[in-house]
Backbone bond lengths (Angstrom), bond angles and torsions (degrees), N, CA, C in turn:
res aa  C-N    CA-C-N  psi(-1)  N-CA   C-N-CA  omega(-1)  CA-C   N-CA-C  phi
1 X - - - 1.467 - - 1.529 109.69 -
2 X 1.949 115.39 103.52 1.256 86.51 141.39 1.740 171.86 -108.17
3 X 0.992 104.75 137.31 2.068 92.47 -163.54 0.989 119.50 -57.85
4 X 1.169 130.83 -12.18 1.790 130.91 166.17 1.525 99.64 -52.50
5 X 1.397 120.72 -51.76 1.677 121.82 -171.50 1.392 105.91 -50.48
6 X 1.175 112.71 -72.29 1.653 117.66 177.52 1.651 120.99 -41.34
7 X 1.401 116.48 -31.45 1.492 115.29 -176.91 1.516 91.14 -83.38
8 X 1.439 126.63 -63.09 1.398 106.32 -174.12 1.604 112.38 -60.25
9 X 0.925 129.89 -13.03 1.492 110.39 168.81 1.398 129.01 -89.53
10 X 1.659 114.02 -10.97 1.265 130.37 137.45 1.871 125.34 -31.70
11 X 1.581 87.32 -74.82 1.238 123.99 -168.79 2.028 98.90 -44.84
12 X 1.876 89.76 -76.42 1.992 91.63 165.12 1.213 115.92 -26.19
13 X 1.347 118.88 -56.06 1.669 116.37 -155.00 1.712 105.86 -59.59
14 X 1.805 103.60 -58.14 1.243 107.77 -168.31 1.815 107.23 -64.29
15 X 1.108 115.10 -24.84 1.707 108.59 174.56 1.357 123.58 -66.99
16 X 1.649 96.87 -33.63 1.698 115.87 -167.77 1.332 115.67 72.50
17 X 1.555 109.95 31.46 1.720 115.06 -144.89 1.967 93.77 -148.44
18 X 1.112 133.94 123.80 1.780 121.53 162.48 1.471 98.60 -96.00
19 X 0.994 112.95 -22.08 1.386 112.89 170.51 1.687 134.58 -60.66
20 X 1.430 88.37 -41.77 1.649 107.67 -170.69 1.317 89.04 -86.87
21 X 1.571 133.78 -34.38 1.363 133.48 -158.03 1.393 92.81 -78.95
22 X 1.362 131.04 -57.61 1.600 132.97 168.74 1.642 116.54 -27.91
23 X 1.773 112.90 -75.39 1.088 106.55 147.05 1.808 147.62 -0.60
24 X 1.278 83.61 -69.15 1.743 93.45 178.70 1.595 104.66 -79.48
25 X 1.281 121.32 -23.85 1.377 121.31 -177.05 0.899 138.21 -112.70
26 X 1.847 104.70 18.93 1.457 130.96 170.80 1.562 119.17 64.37
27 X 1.902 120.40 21.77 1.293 124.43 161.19 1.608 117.68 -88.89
28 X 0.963 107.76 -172.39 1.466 112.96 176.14 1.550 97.27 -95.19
29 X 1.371 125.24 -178.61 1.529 139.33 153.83 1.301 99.54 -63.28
30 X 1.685 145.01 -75.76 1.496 137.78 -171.52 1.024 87.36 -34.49
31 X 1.834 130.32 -86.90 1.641 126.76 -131.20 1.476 97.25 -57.60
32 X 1.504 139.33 -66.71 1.074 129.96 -154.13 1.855 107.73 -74.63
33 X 1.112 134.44 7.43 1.260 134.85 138.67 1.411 125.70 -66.87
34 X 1.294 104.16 -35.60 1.428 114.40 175.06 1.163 107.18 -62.62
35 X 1.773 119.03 -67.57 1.184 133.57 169.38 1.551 112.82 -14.69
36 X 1.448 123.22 -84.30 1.455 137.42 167.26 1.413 117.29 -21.27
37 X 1.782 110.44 -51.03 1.307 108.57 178.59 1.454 120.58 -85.72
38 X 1.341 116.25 8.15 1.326 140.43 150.91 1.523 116.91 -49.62
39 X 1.007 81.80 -92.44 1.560 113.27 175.30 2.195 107.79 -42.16
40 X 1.449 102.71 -48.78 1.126 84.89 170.46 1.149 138.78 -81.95
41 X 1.365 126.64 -29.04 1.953 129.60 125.64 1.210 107.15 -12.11
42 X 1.565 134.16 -51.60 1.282 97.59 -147.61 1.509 100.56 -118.99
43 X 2.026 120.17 29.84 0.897 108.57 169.41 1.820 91.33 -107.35
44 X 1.257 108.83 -25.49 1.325 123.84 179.63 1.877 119.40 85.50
45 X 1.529 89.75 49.14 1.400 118.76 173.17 1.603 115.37 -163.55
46 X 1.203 130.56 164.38 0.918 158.63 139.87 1.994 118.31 -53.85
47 X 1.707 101.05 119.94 1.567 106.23 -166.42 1.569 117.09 -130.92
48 X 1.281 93.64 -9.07 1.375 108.97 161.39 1.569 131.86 -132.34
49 X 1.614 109.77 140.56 1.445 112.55 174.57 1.805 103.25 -97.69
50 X 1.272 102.48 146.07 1.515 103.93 164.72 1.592 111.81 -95.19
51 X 1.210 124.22 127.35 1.701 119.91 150.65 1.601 122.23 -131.29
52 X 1.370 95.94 167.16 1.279 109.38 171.02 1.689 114.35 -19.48
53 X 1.504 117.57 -44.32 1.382 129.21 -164.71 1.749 105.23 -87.66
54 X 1.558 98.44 -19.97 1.742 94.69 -173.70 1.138 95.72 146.23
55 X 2.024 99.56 -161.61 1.276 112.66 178.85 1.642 103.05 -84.77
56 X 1.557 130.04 142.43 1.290 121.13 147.64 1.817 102.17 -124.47
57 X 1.021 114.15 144.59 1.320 132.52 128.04 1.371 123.23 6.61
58 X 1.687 151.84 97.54 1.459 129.11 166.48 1.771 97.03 -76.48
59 X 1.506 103.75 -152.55 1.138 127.02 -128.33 2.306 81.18 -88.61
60 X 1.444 74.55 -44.09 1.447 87.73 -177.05 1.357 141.79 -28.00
61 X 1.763 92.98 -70.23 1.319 158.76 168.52 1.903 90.67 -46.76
62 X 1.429 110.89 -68.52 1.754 115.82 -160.77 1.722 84.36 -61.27
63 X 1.305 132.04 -38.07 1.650 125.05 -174.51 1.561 112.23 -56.68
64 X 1.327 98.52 -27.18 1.812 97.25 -160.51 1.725 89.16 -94.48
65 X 1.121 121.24 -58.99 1.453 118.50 -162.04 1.537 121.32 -33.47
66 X 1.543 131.04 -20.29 1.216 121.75 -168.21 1.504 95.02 -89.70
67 X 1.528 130.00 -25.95 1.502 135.00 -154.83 1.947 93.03 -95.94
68 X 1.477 118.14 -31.12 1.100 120.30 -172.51 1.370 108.62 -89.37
69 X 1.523 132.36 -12.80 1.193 140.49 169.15 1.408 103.38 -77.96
70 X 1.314 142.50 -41.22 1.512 160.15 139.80 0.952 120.42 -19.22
71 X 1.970 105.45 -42.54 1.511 109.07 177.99 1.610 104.95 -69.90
72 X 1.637 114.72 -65.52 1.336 118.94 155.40 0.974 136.54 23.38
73 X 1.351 96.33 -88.01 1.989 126.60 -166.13 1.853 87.09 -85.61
74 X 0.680 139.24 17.77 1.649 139.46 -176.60 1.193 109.67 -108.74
75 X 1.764 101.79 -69.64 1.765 105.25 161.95 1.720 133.39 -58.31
76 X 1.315 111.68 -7.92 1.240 117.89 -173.79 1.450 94.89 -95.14
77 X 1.305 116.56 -47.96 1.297 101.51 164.39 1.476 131.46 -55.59
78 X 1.276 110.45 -24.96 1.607 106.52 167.03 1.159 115.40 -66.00
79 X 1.029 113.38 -56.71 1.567 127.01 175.35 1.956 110.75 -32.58
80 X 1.262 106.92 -55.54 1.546 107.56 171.63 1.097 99.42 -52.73
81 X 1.367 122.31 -85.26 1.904 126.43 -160.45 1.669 94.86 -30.76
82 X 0.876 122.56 -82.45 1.547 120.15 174.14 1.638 127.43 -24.97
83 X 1.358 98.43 -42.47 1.768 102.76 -175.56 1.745 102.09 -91.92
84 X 1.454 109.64 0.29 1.523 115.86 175.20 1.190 110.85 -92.28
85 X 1.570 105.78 -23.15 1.671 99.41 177.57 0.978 145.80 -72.89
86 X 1.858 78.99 -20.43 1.895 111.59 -157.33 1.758 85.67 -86.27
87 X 1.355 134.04 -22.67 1.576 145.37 -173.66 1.066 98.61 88.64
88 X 1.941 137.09 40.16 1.142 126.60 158.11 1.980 103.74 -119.68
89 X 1.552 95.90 114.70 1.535 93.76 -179.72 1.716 118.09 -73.34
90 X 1.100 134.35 99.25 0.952 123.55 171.54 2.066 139.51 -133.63
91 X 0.805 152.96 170.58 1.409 162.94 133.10 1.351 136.13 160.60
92 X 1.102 119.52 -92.76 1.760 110.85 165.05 1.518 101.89 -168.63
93 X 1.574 84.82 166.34 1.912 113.49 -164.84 1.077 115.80 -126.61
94 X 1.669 123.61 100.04 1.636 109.04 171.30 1.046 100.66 -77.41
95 X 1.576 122.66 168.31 1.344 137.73 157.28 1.375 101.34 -144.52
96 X 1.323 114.24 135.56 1.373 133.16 158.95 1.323 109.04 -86.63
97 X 1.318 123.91 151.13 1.507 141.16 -179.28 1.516 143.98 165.16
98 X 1.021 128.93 131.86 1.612 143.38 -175.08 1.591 109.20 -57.82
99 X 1.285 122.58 91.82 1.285 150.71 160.37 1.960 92.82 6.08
100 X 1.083 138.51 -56.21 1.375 131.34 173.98 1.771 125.01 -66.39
101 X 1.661 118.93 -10.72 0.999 109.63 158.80 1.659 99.95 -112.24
102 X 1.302 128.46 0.23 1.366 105.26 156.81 1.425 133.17 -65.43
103 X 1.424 99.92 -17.10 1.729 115.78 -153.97 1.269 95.01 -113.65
104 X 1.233 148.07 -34.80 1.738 145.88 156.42 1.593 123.04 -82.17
105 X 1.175 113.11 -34.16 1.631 117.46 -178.74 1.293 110.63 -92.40
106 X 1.879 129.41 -79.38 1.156 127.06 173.23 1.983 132.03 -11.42
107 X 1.105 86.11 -70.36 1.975 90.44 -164.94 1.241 93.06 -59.24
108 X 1.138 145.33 -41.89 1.521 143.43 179.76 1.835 105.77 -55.66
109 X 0.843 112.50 -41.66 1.574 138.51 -159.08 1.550 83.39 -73.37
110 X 1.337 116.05 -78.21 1.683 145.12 -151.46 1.880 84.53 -75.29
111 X 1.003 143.12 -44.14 0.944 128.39 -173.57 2.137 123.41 -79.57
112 X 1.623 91.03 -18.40 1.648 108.14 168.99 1.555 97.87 -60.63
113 X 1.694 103.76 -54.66 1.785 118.07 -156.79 1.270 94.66 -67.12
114 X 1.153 120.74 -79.38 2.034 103.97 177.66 1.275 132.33 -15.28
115 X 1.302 110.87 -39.92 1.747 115.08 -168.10 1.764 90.48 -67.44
116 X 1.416 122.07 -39.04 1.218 137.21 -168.66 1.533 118.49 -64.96
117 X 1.299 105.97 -60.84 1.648 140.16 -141.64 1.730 101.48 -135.32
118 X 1.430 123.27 40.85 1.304 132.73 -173.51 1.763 104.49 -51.55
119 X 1.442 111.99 -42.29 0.998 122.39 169.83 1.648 127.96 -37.52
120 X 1.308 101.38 -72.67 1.342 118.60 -175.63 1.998 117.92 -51.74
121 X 1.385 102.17 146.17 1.394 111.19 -177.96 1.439 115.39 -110.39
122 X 1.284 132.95 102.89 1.044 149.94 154.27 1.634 134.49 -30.61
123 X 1.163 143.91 71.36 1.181 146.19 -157.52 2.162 93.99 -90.42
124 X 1.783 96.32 139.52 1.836 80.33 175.93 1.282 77.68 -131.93
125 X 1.158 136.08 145.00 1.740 159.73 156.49 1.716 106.60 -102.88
126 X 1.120 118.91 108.23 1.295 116.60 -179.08 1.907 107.53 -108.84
127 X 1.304 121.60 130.92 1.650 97.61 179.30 1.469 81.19 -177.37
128 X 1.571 97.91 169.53 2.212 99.00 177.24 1.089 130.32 -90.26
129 X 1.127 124.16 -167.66 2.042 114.70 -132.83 1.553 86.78 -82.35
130 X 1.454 157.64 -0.78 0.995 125.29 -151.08 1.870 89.32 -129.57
131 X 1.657 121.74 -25.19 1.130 127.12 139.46 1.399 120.05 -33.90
132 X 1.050 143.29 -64.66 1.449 172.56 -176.28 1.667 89.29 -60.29
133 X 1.473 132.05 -53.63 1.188 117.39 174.20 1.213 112.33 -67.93
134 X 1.191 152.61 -69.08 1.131 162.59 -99.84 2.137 86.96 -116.97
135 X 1.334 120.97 -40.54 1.473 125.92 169.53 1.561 93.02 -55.45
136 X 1.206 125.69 -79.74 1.768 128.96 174.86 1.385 117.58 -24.51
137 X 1.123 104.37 -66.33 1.841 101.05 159.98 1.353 143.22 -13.23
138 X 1.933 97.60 -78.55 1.502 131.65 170.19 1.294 81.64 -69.07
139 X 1.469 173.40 35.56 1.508 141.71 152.45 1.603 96.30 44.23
140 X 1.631 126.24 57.86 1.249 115.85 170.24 1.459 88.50 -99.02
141 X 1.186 148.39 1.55 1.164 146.37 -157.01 1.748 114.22 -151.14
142 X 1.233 120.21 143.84 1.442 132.05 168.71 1.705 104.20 -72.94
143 X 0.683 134.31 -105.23 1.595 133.29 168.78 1.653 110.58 -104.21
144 X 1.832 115.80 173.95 1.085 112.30 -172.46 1.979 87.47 -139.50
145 X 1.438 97.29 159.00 2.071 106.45 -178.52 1.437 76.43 -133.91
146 X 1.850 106.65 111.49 1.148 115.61 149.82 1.433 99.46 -147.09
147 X 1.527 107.87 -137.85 1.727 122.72 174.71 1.220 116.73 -136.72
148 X 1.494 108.56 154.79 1.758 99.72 177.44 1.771 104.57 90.47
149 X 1.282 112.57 -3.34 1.436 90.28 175.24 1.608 122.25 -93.58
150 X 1.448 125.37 35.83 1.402 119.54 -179.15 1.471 94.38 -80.18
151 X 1.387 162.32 -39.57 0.610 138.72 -154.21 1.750 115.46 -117.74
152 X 1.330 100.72 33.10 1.711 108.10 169.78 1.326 104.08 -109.63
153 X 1.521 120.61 -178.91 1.130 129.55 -135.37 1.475 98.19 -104.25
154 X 1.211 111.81 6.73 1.894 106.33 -176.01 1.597 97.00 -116.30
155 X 1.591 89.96 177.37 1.658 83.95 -169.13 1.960 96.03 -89.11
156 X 1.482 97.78 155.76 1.428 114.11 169.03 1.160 138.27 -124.33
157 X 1.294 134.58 129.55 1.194 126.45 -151.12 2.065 93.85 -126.66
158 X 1.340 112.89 116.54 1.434 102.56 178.74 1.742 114.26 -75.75
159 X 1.296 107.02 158.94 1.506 108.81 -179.16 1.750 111.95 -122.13
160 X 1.105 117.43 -46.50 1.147 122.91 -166.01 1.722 120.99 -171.67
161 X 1.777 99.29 134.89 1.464 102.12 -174.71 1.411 116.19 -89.61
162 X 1.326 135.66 127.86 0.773 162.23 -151.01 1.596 118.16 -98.69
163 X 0.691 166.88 80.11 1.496 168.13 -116.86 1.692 113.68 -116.49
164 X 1.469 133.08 101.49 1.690 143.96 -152.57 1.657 84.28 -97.96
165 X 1.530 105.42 139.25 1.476 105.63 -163.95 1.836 86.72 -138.16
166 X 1.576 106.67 150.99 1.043 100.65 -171.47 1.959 96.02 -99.11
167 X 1.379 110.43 132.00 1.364 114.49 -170.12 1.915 112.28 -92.04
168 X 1.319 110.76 124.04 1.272 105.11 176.86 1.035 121.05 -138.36
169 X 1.837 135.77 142.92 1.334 133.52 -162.02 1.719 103.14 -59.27
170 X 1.049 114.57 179.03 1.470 116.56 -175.04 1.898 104.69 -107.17
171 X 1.115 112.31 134.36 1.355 133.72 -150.03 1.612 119.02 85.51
172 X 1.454 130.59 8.58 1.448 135.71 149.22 1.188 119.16 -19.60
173 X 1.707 132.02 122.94 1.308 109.66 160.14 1.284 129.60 -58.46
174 X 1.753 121.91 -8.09 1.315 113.74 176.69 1.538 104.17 -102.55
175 X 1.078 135.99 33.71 1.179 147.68 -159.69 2.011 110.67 -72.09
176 X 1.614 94.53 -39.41 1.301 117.16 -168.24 1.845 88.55 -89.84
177 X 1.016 118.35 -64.81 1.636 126.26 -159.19 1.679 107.94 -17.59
178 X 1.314 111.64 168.13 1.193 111.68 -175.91 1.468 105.99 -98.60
179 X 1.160 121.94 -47.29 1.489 139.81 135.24 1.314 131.46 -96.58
180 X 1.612 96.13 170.76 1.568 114.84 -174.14 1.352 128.85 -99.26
181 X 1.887 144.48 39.06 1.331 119.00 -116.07 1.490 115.14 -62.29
182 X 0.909 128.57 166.62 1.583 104.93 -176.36 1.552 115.07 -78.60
183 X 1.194 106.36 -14.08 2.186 112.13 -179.00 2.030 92.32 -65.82
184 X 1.620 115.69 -19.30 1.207 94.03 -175.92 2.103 119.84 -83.44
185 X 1.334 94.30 -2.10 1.330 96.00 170.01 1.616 130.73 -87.76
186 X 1.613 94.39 -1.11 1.571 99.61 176.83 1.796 107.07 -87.02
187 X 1.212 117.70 4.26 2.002 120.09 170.22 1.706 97.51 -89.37
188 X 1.430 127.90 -33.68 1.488 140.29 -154.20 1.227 84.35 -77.77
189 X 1.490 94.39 154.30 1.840 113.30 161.39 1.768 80.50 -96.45
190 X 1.257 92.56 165.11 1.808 114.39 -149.95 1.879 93.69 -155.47
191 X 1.811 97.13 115.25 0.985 115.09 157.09 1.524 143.79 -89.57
192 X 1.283 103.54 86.46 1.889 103.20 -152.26 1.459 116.40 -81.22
193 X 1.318 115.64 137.36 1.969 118.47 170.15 1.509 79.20 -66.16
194 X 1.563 87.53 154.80 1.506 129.98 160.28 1.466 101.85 -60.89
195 X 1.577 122.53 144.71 1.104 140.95 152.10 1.350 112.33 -52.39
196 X 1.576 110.94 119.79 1.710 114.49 -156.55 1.454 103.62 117.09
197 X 1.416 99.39 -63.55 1.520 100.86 176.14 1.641 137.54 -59.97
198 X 1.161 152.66 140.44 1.047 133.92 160.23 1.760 110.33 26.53
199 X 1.626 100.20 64.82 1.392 113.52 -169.78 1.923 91.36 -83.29
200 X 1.160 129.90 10.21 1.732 116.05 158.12 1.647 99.41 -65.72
201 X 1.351 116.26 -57.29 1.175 93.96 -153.28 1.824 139.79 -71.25
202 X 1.759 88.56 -19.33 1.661 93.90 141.63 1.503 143.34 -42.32
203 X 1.337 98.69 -38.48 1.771 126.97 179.07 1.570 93.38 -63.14
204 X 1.367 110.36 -76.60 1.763 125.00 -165.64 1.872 99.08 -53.97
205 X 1.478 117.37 -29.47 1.665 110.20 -175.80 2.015 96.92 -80.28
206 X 1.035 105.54 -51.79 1.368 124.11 170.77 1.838 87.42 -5.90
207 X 1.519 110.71 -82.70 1.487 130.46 -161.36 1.717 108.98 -28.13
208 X 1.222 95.05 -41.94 1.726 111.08 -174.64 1.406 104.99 -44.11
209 X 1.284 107.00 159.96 1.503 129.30 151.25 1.445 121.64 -58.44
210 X 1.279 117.46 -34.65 1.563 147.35 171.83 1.175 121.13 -176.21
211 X 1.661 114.52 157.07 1.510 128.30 -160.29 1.942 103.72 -65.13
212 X 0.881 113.64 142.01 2.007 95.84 157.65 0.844 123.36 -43.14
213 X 1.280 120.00 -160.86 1.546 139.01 151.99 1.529 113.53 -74.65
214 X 1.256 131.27 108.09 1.487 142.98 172.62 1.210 109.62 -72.61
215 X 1.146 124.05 86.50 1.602 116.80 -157.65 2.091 91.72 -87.99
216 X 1.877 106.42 -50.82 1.437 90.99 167.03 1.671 102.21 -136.70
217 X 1.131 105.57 -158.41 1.672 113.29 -178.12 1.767 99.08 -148.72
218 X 1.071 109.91 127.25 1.664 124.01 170.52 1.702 109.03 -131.81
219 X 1.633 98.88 144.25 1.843 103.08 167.55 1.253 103.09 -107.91
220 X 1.381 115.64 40.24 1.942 114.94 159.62 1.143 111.11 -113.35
221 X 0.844 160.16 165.50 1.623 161.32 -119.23 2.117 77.23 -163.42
222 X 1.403 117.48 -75.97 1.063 108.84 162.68 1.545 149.87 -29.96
223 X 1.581 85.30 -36.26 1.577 83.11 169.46 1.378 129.65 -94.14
224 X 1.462 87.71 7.86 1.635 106.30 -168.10 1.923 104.91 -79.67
225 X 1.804 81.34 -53.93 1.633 92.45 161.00 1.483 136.61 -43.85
226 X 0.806 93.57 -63.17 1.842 113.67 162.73 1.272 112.25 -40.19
227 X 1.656 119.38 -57.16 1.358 103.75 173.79 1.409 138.21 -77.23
228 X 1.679 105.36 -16.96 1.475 120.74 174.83 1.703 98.26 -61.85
229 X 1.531 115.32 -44.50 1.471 118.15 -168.75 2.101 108.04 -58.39
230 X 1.243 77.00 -28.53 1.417 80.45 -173.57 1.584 114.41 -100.41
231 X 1.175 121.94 26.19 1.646 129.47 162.03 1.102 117.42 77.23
232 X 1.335 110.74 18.46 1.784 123.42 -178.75 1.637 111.89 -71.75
233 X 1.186 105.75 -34.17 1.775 122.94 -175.95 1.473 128.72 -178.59
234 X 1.303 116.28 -135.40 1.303 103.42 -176.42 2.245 81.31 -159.34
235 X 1.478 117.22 146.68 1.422 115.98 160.80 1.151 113.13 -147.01
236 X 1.400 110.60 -147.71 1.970 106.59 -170.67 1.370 88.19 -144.30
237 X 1.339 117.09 142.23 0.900 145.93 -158.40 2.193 118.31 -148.28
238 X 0.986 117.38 150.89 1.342 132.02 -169.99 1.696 97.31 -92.59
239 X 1.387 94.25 112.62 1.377 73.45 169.96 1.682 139.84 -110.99
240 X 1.498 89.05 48.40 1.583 103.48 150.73 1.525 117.64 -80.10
241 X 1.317 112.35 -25.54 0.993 128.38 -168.31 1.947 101.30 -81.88
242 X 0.767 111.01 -26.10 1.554 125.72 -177.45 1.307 101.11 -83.04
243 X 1.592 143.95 -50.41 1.241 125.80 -156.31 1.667 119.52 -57.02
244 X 0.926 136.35 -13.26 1.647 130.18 166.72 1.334 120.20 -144.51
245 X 1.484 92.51 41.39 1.982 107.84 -174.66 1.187 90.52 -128.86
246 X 1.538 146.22 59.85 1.247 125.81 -178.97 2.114 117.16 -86.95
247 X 1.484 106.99 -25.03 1.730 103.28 170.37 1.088 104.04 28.10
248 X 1.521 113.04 65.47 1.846 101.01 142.36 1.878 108.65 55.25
249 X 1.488 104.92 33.27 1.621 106.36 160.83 1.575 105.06 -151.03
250 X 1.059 89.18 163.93 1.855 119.52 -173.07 1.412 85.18 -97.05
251 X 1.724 110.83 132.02 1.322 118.77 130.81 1.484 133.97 -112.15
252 X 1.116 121.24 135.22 1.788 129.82 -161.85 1.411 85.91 -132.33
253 X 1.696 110.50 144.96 1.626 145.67 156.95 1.448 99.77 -59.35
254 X 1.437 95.93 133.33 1.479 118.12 163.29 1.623 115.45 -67.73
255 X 1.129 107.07 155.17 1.737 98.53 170.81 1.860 81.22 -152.14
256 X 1.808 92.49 137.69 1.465 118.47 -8.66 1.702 109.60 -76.87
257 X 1.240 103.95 157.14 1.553 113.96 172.00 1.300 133.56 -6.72
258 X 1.546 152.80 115.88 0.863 139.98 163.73 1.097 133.39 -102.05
259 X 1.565 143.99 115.07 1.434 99.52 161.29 1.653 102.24 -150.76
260 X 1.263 125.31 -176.87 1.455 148.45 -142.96 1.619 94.07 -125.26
261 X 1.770 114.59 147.24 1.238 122.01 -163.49 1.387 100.07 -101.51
262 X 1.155 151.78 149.69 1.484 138.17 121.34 0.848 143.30 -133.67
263 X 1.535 107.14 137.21 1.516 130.84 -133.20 1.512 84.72 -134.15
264 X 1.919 94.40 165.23 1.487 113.55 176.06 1.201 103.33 -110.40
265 X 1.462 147.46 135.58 1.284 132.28 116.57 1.261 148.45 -124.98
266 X 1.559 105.48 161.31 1.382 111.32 -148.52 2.034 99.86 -109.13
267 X 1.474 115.23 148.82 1.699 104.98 177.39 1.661 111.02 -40.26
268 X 0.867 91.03 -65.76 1.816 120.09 -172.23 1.792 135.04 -129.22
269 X 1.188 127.46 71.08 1.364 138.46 -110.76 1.914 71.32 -87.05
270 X 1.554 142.53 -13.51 1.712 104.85 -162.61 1.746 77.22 -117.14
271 X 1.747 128.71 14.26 1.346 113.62 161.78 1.627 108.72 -90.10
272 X 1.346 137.22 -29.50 1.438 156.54 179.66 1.799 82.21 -41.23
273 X 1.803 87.26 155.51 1.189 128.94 -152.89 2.009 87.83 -77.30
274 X 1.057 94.37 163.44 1.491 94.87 150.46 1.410 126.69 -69.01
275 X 1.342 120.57 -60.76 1.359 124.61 155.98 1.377 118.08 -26.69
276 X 1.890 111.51 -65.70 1.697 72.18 -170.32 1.276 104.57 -96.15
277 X 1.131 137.21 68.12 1.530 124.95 170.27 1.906 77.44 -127.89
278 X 1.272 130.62 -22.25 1.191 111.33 -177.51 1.613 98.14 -96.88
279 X 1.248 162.79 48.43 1.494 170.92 9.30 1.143 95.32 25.64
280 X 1.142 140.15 -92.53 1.533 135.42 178.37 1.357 126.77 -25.41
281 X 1.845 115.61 -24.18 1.431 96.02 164.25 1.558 112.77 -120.61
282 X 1.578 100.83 33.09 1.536 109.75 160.50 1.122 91.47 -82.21
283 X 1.353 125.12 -83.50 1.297 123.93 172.05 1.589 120.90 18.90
284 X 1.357 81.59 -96.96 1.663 99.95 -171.44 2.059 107.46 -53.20
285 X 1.159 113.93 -26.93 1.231 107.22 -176.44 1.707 113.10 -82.21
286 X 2.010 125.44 -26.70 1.021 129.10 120.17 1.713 138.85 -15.13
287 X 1.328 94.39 -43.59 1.920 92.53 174.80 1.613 97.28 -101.63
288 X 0.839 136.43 -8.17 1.683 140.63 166.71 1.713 98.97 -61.34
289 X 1.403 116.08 -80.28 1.106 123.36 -174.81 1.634 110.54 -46.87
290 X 1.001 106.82 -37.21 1.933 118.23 -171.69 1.950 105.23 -76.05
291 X 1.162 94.37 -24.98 1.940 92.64 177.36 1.409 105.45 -77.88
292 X 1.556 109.91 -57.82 1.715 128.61 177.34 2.101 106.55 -49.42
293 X 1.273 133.12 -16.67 1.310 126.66 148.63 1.004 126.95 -107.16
């Protein structure tokens, strides 16, 4: 078996490109055609369609990819145990994750692991919780730091509570309050994330008697900001996501209290790489230090 075939036919799929996949993987256009028609001889089918849009995947092809991504993430893990022995740490780290712990937690994180792990390559996939599932799934990813995963199929380990703040333009009459109760957001026009998005705050509207006024709906966390700043409404927000995003709004605590979990998880935390199980307890030693201030 060779594994070069399978990564470039990985590699194609996710580009939609044999070209770009060559490119990134230092073949020519011939070899990695060759490659493909390798590979498809020697599964003894056909695994790709060509279109107008690129390379996709047939019917076939979408069957094998989750077991051949498996194969993958298997050998790379060999590859560490081996390059750990030799005393050179090295290979790569997906992470899946929600744009607010990529953008406050990570670079702090990724910048500890470098001083360490100069070697190693860092992959960040940022997208919403149900993206993030469906990456976990396919093994498009090494582990993922979001919320909401106690009840998926990989193991989870929680890290830290998170505190949902009710966001309001500045001159608000609740501007001063100490809290927000939540019955006072059903008079507000109400700027809601998309389903996918910051799926707490569906949960926390859920509680109501009825939804507010939906005046709009955005999947930017940013643009959400932006529009609260600009007198469009009022929403809820994470407030990790708040500490150096303030734009001309007030954030105030819900009452009663809200807040959102986040946790890492990994398929199989004693099959995981060396690498990322050693990221994983940067991590965790990162949310140690972050509770203790």
């Amino acid at each position: 078996m060779n594994i070069k075939k399978y990564e470039a036919f990985v590699r194609a799929v996710e580009l939609g490109s044999l070209s770009k996949a060559a490119e990134e993987l230092g073949y020519t256009q011939s070899g990695i055609s060759h490659m493909m028609q390798s590979l498809e001889d020697e599964v003894g089918f056909p695994l790709m369609v060509r279109t107008s849009a690129g390379i996709l995947p047939n019917t076939e092809g979408e069957m094998l990819l989750p077991t051949i991504r498996q194969l993958l993430s298997t050998n790379e893990t060999l590859e560490q145990y081996i390059a750990k022995i030799k005393g050179v740490d090295t290979g790569r780290i997906r992470i899946a994750s929600f744009p607010s712990v990529a953008t406050y937690w990570l670079p702090a994180i990724i910048s500890r692991f470098q001083k360490d792990y100069p070697n190693v390559e860092i992959v960040i996939k940022e997208d919403r919780a149900d993206v993030i599932d469906a990456m976990m799934s396919n093994r498009e990813v090494d582990f993922c730091i979001y919320t909401g995963g106690e009840d998926r199929s990989f193991e989870w380990m929680p890290l830290y509570q998170d505190q949902l703040m009710a966001i309001l333009p500045q001159g608000h009459p609740l501007e001063h309050s100490d809290t927000v109760p939540l019955e006072a957001l059903l008079s507000e026009q109400f700027i809601l994330p998309l389903k996918g998005y910051d799926y707490e705050v569906h949960q926390i509207l859920d509680k109501l008697p009825h939804y507010p006024h939906i005046r709009f709906t955005a999947c930017s966390d940013y643009a959400i900001i932006s529009m609260v700043a600009a007198g469009l409404g009022v929403s809820i927000m994470p407030e990790l996501l708040l500490h150096n995003y303030s734009n001309r709004t007030v954030a105030v605590p819900l009452a009663p209290a809200q807040y959102r979990t986040i946790g890492m998880g990994v398929p199989q935390l004693k099959t995981a790489s060396p690498v990322t199980r050693n990221f994983m307890r940067y991590i965790q030693g990162y949310v140690k230090e972050l509770k203790r201030s």
